[in-house]
KOLLUMSE-165089 format. One line per field, with one value per residue (C-alpha): residue number from 0; residue in one letter; x, y, z. Coordinates in nm, 4 decimals. Example, Ala and Ser with C-alpha at 12.3 -4.5 7.8 and 13.67 -1.06 7.14 Angstrom:
i 0  1
aa A  S
xx 1.2300  1.3670
yy -0.4500  -0.1060
zz 0.7800  0.7140
***
This chain:
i 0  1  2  3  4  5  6  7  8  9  10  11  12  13  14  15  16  17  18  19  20  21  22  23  24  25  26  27  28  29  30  31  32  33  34  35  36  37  38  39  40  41  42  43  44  45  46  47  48  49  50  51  52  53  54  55  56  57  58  59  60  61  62  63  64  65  66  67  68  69  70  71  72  73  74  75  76  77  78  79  80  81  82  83  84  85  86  87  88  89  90  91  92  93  94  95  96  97  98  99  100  101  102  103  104  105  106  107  108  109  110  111  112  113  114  115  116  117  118  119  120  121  122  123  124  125  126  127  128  129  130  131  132  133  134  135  136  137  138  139  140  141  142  143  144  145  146  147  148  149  150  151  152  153  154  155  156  157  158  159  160  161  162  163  164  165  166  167  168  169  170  171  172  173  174  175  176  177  178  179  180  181  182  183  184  185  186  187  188  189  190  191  192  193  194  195  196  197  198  199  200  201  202  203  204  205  206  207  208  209  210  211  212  213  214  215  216  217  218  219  220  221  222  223  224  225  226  227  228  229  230  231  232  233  234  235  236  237  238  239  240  241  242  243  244  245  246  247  248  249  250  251  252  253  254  255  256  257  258  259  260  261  262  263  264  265  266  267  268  269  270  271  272  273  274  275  276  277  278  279  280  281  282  283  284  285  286  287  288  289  290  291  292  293  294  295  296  297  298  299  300  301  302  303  304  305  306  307  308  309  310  311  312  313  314  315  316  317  318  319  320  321  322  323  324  325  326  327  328  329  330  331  332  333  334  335  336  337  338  339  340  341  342  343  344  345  346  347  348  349  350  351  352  353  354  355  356  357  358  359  360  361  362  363  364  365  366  367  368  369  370  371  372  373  374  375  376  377  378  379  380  381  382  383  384  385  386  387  388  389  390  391  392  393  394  395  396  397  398  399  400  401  402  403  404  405  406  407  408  409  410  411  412  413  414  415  416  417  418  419  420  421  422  423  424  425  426  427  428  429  430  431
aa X  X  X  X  X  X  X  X  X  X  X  X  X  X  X  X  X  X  X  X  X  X  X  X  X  X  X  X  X  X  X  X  X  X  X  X  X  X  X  X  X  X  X  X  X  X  X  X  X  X  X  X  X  X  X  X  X  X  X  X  X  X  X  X  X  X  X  X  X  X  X  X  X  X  X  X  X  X  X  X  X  X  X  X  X  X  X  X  X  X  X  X  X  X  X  X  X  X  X  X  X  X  X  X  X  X  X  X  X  X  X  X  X  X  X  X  X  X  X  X  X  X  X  X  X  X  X  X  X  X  X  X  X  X  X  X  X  X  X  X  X  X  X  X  X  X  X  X  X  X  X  X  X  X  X  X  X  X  X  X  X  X  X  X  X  X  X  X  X  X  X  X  X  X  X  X  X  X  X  X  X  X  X  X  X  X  X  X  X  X  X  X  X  X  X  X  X  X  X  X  X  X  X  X  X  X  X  X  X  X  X  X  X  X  X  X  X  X  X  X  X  X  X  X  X  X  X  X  X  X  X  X  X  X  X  X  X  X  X  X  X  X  X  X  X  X  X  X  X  X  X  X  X  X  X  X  X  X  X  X  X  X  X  X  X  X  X  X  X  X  X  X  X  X  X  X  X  X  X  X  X  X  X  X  X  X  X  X  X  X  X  X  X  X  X  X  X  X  X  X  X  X  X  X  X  X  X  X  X  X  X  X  X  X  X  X  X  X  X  X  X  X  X  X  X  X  X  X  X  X  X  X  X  X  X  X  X  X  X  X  X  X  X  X  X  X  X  X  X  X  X  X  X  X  X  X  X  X  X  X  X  X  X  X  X  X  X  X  X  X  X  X  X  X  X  X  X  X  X  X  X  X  X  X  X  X  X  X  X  X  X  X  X  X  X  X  X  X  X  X  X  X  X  X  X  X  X  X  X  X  X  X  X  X  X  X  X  X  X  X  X  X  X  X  X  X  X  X  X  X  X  X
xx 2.2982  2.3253  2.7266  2.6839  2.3754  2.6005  2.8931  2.7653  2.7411  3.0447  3.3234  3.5714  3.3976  3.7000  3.5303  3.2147  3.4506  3.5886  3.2298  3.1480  3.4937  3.4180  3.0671  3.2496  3.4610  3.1263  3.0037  3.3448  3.3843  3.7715  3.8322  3.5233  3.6824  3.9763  3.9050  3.6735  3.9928  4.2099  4.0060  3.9559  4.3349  4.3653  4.1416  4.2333  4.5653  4.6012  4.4375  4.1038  4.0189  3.7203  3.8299  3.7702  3.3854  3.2942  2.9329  2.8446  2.5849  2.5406  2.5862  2.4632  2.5394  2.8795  2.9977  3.2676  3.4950  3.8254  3.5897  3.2057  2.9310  2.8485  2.4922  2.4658  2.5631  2.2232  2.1632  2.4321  2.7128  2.8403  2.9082  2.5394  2.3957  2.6189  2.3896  2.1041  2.3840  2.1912  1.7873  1.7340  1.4005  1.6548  1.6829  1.8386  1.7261  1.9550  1.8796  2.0852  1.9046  1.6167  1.3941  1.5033  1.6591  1.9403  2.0459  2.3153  2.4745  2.7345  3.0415  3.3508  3.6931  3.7477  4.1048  4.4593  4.5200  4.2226  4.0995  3.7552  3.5973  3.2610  3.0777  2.7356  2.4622  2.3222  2.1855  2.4912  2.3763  2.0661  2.1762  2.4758  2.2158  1.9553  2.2331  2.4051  2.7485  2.9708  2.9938  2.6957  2.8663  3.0582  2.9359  3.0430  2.9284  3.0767  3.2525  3.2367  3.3709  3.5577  3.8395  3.8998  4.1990  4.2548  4.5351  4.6607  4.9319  4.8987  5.1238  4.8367  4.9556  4.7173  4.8042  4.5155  4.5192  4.3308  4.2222  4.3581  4.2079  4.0481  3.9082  3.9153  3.6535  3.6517  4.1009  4.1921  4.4853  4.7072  4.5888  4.7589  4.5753  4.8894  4.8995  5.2399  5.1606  5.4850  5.3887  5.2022  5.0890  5.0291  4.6633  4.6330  4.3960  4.3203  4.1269  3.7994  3.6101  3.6618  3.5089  3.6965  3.5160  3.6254  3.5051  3.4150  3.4428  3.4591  3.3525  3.2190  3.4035  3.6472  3.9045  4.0869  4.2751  4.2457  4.5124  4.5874  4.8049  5.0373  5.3670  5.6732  5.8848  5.8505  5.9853  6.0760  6.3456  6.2338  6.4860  6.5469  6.3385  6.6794  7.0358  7.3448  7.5889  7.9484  8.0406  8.3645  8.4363  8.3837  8.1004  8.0510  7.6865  7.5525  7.2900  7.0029  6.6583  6.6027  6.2405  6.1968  5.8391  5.7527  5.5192  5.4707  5.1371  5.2547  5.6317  5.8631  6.1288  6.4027  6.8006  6.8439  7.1769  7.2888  7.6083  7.7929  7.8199  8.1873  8.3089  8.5601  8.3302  8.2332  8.6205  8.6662  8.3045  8.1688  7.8252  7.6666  7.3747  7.1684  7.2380  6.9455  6.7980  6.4715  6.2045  5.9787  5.5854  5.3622  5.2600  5.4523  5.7259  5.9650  6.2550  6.6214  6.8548  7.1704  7.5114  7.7276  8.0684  8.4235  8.7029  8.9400  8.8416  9.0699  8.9010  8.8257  8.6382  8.9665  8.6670  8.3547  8.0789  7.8112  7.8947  7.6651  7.6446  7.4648  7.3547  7.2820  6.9880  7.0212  6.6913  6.5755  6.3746  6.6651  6.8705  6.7878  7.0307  6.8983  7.1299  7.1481  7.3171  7.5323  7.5545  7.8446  7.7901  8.0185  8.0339  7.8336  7.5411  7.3189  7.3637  7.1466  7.2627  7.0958  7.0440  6.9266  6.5848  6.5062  6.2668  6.5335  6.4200  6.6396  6.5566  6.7687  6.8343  6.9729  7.1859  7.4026  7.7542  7.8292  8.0189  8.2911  8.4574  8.2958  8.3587  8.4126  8.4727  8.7081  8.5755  8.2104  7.9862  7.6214  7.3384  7.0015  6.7254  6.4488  6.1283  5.9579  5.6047  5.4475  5.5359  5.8325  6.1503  6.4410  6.6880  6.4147  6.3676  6.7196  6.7696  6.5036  6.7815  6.9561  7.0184  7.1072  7.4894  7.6523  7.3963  7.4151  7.2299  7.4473  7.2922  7.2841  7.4577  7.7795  7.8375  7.6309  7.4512  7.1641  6.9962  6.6644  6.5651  6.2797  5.9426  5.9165  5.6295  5.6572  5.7435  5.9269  6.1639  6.3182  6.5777  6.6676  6.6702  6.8145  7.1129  7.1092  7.1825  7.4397  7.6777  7.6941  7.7936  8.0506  8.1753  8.1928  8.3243  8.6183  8.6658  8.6435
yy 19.4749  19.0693  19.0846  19.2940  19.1225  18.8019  18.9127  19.0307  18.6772  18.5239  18.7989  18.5089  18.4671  18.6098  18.5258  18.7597  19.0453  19.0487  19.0384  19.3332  19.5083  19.4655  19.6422  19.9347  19.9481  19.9673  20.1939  20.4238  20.3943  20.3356  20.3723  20.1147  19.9221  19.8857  19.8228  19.5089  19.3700  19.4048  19.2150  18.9420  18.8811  18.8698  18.5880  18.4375  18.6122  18.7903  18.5710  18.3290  18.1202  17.8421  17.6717  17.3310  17.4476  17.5546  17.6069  17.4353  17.4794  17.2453  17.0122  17.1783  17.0330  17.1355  17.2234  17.0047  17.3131  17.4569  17.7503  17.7002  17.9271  17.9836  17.8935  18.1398  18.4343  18.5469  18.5091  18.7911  18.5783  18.3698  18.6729  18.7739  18.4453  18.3564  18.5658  18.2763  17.9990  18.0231  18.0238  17.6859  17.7120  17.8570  17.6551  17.6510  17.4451  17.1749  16.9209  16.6655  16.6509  16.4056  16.7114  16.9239  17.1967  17.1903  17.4109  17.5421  17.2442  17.2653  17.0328  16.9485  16.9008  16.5851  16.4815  16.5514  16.8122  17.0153  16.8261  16.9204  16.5799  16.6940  16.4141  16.5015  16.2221  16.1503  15.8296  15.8890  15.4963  15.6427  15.9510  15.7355  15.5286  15.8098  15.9498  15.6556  15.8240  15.9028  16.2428  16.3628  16.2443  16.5701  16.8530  17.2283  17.4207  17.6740  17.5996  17.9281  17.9777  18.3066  18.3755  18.6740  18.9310  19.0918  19.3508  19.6032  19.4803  19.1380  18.9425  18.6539  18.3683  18.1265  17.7313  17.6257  17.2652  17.0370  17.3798  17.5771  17.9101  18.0624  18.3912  18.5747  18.9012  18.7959  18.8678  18.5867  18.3667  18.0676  17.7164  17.3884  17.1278  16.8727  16.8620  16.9454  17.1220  17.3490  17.7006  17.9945  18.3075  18.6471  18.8270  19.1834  19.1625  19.4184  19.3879  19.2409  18.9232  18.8159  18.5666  18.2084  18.1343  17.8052  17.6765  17.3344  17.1143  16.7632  16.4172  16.2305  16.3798  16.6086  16.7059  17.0151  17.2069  17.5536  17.6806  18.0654  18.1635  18.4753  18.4445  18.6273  18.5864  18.8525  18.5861  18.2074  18.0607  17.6983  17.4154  17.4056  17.1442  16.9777  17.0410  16.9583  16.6999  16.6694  16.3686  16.1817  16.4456  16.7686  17.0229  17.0882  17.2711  17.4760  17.6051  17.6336  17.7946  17.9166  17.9869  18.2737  18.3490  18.6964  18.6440  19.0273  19.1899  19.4678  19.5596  19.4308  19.2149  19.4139  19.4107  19.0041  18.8694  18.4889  18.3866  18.0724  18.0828  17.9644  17.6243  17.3935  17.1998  17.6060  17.6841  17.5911  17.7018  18.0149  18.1288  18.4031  18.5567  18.6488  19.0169  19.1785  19.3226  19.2205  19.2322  18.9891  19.1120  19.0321  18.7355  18.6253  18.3089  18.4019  18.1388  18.3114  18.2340  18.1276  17.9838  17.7363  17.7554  17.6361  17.9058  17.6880  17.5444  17.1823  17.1772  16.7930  16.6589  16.5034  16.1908  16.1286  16.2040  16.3951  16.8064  16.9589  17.3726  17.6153  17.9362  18.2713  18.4779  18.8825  19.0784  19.4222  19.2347  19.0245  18.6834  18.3233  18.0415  17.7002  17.3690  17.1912  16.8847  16.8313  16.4897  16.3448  16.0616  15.8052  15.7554  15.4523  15.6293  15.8688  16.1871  16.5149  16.8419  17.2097  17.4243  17.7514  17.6950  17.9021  18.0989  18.1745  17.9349  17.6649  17.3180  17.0238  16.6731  16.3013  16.1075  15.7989  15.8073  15.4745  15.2296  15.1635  15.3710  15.5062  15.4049  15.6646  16.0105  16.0613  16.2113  16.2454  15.9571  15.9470  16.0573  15.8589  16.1398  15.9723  16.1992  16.0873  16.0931  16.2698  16.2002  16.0287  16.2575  16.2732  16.0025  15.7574  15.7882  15.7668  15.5128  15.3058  15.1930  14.9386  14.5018  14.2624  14.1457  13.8826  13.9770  14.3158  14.6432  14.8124  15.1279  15.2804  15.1620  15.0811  15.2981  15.6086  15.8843  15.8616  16.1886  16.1781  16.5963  16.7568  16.7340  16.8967  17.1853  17.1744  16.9630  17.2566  17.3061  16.9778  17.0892  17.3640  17.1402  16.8689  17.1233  17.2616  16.9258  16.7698  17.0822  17.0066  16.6415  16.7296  16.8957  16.6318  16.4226  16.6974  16.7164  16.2939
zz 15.2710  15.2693  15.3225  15.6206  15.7816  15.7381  15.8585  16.1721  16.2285  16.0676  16.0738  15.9634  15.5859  15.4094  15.0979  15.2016  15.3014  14.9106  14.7603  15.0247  14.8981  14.5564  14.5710  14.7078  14.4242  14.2526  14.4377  14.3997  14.7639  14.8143  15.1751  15.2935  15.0341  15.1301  15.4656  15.3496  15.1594  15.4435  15.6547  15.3609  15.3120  15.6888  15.6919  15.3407  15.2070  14.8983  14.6671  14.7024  14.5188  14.4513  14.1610  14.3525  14.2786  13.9015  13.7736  13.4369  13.1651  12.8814  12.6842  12.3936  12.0045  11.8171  11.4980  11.3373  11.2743  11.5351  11.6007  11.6724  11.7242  12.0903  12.1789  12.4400  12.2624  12.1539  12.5034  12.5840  12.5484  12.9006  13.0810  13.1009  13.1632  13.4472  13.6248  13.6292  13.7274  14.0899  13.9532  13.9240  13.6743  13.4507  13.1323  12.7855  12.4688  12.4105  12.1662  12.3602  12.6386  12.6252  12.7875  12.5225  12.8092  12.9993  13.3226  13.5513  13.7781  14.0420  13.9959  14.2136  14.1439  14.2981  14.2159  14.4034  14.1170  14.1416  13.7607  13.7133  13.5385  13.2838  13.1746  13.0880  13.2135  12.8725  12.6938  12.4216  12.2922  12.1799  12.0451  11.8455  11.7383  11.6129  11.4128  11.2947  11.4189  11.7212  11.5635  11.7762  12.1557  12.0540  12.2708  12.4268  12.6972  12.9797  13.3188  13.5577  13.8538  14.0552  14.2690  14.4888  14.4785  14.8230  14.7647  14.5519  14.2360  14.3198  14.0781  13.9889  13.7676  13.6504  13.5094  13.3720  13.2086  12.9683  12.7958  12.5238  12.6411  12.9694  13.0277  13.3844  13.3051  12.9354  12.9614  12.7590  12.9328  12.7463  12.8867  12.8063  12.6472  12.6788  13.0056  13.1050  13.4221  13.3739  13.2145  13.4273  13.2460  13.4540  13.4792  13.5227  13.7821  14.0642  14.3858  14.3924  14.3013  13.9053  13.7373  13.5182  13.2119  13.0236  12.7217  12.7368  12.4259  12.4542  12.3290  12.5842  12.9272  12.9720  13.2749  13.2775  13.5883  13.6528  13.9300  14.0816  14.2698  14.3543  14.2342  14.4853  14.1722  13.8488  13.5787  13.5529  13.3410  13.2324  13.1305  12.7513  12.5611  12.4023  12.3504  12.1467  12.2544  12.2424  11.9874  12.0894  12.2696  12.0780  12.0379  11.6589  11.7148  12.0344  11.9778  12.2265  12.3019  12.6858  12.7422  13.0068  13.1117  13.2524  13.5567  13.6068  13.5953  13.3871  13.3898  13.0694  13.1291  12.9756  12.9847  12.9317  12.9454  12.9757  13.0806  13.1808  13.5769  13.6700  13.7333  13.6291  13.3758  13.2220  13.1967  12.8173  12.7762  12.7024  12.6257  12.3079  12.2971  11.9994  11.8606  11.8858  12.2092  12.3124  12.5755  12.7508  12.7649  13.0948  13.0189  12.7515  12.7426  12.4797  12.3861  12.3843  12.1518  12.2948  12.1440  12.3804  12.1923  12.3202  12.3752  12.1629  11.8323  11.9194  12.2218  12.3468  12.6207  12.8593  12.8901  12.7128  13.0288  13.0816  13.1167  13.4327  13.3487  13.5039  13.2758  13.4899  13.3314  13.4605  13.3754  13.4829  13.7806  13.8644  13.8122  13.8024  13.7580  13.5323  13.5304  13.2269  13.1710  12.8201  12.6875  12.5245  12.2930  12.0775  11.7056  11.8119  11.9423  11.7729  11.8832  11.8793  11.7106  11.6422  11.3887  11.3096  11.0547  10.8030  11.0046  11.2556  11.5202  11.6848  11.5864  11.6337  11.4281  11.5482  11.3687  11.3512  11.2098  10.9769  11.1000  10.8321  10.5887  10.3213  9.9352  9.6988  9.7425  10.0027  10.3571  10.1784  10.2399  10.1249  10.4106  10.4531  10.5385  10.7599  10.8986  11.1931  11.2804  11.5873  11.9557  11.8074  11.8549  11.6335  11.8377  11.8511  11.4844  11.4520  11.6700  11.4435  11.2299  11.3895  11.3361  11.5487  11.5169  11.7803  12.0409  12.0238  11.8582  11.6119  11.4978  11.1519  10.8576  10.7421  10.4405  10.5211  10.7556  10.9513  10.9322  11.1248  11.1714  11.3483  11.2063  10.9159  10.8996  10.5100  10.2790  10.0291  10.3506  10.3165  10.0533  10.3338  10.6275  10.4827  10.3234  10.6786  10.8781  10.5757  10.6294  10.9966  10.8866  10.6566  10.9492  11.1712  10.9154  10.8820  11.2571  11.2927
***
């Protein structure tokens, strides 16, 4: 009775219309219903959101484990008490407030992003000092806020940021906790108002970004994370991982097939997919496993540059088209190469040839196996190695192999790896 008495005065409150069109969905009343959402995606389009506004209750104390017990479950878990976010007198026991409770307040995303900033307004001196530890400045609590379908199969993607997991009506969706504003994951969400739970866990403040929107597209192919290079002019490993992210609400992505789309750089080129056939779930980014390979096995770059390409992905909801750019590098330079790991993933390895002939066996010469640490990829590891001769860098050594792989996972997997990525130096040592 409150929508209608309100919209008799404000027929343009699009977000009103979808609260009135979701209690007829309540209420099993589908043609009203669909009348309201109509109206609201007139006003609004097909999706509304308020994710510049969020509702938050904490901070409340946290366990030092990756999974904590949630305060408010005995409570009815976040999904019940988000129905007190707008009673004011209603409180929770917190022992990190200096009242003892803590309540619902409203917060505002305040940033060119949308990035919702939680910093609790707490004497955190006080508390350090009681305990004798920054441990305690560690807190959790819940961010809430809703956004508003208005039509029927609505393909809504969400990117949320900052946060490893949100749920919209407790589905669970994929966040991104480094930031990298790239991936969107698909929600299976029909008409009606639904409601963004985030789990807030922090030390100090946090700032996360929660985004929805309706995607025209069904899938996205996204650039691959690295790839091989040609060395002095030949391309002794091509392998590569395409990531392909299905945007639909509910349909497969089914009947994948890469290919090299033509050109005069692709002519020597040709492209070869994994075996096995596969499909894509809603919601789901799955790498493919692809093979760049040269139609002749002598085949040489005519000059050492860098190789523009342009793979063509064909699904069951249509075709995309990526560039990628292909790198060729000198015996002087470290290089990257892939490999297939032992768990059938594609992983890829720098290294620096030596500079002078190697002593001893002939056309073998001794590898130096160097792991780097994290945020540091393989050719900066690689690229480590290197003295200072006449003014100049020279990289590596004179007498042996740089090998500098991906981080290793385990340590009992360096035998494989390290087999893995000396084979593919022999070879170039054949080839060179």
């Amino acid at each position: 009775m409150c929508h209608i008495q309100y919209l008799q005065d404000h027929l343009d409150a699009g977000w009103v219309w979808s609260g009135l069109g979701s209690l007829n969905v309540i209420s099993h009343d589908t043609s009203h219903a669909s009348i309201c959402f109509k109206q609201a995606a007139k006003l609004h389009g097909k999706l509304t959101t308020s994710s510049h506004r969020w509702q938050f209750i904490g901070p409340f104390p946290i366990g030092k484990v990756e999974a904590d017990g949630d305060p408010l479950e005995s409570f009815g878990g976040i999904q019940n008490v988000t129905h007190t976010r707008f009673l004011p007198e209603y409180h929770f026991i917190s022992e990190l407030a200096p009242s003892g409770y803590v309540g619902w307040s409203t917060l505002l995303a305040r940033s060119s992003k949308g990035y919702l900033s939680i910093a609790p307004n707490l004497v955190w001196g006080d508390l350090v000092n009681s305990l004798g530890s920054t441990g305690i400045m560690e807190w959790q609590g819940w961010a809430v806020t809703e956004i508003a379908v208005n039509v029927d199969n609505a393909n809504v993607v969400a990117r949320c940021v900052g946060v490893h997991t949100v749920f919209v009506d407790g589905y669970p969706v994929t966040g991104d906790v480094y930031h990298r504003d790239q991936f969107r994951f698909g929600v299976p969400l029909g008409p009606g108002i639904h409601t963004v739970y985030v789990r807030a866990r922090a030390k100090g403040s946090l700032a996360f970004s929660c985004s929805f929107e309706v995607s025209e597209v069904a899938f996205e192919v996204y650039a691959p994370h690295f790839l091989p290079d040609f060395v002095s002019g030949r391309l002794f490993s091509g392998f590569l991982a395409l990531p392909i992210g299905n945007l639909h609400r509910s349909r497969w992505l089914r009947n994948i097939r890469v290919s090299l789309e033509q050109s005069s750089e692709s002519l020597p080129l040709r492209i070869k997919s994994e075996k096995s056939e596969f499909a894509v779930a809603p919601g789901q980014i799955r790498p493919i496993k692809l093979e760049l390979q040269t139609v002749s096995e002598d085949f040489v770059l005519s000059s050492c540059n860098e190789l523009p390409l342009s793979l063509k992905v064909s699904t069951s909801e249509g075709s995309k088209s990526v560039p990628i750019v292909v790198r060729c590098r000198t015996l002087t330079q470290s290089f990257l190469f892939t490999f297939l790991d032992h768990d059938g993933s594609v992983q890829h390895a720098a290294a620096v040839a030596p500079s002078d002939p190697c002593n001893g066996e002939p056309e073998v010469c001794p590898v130096v196996l160097t792991l780097h640490g994290t945020t540091v990829p393989p050719q900066n590891q690689a690229d480590s190695y290197k003295r200072m001769i006449n003014g100049k860098f020279m990289f590596g050594f004179d007498n042996a192999w740089v090998l500098a792989p991906t981080r290793l996972v385990c340590f009992f997997c360096i035998y494989f790896w390290f087999t893995k990525c000396k084979v593919k130096i022999l070879k170039l040592d054949l080839i060179l």
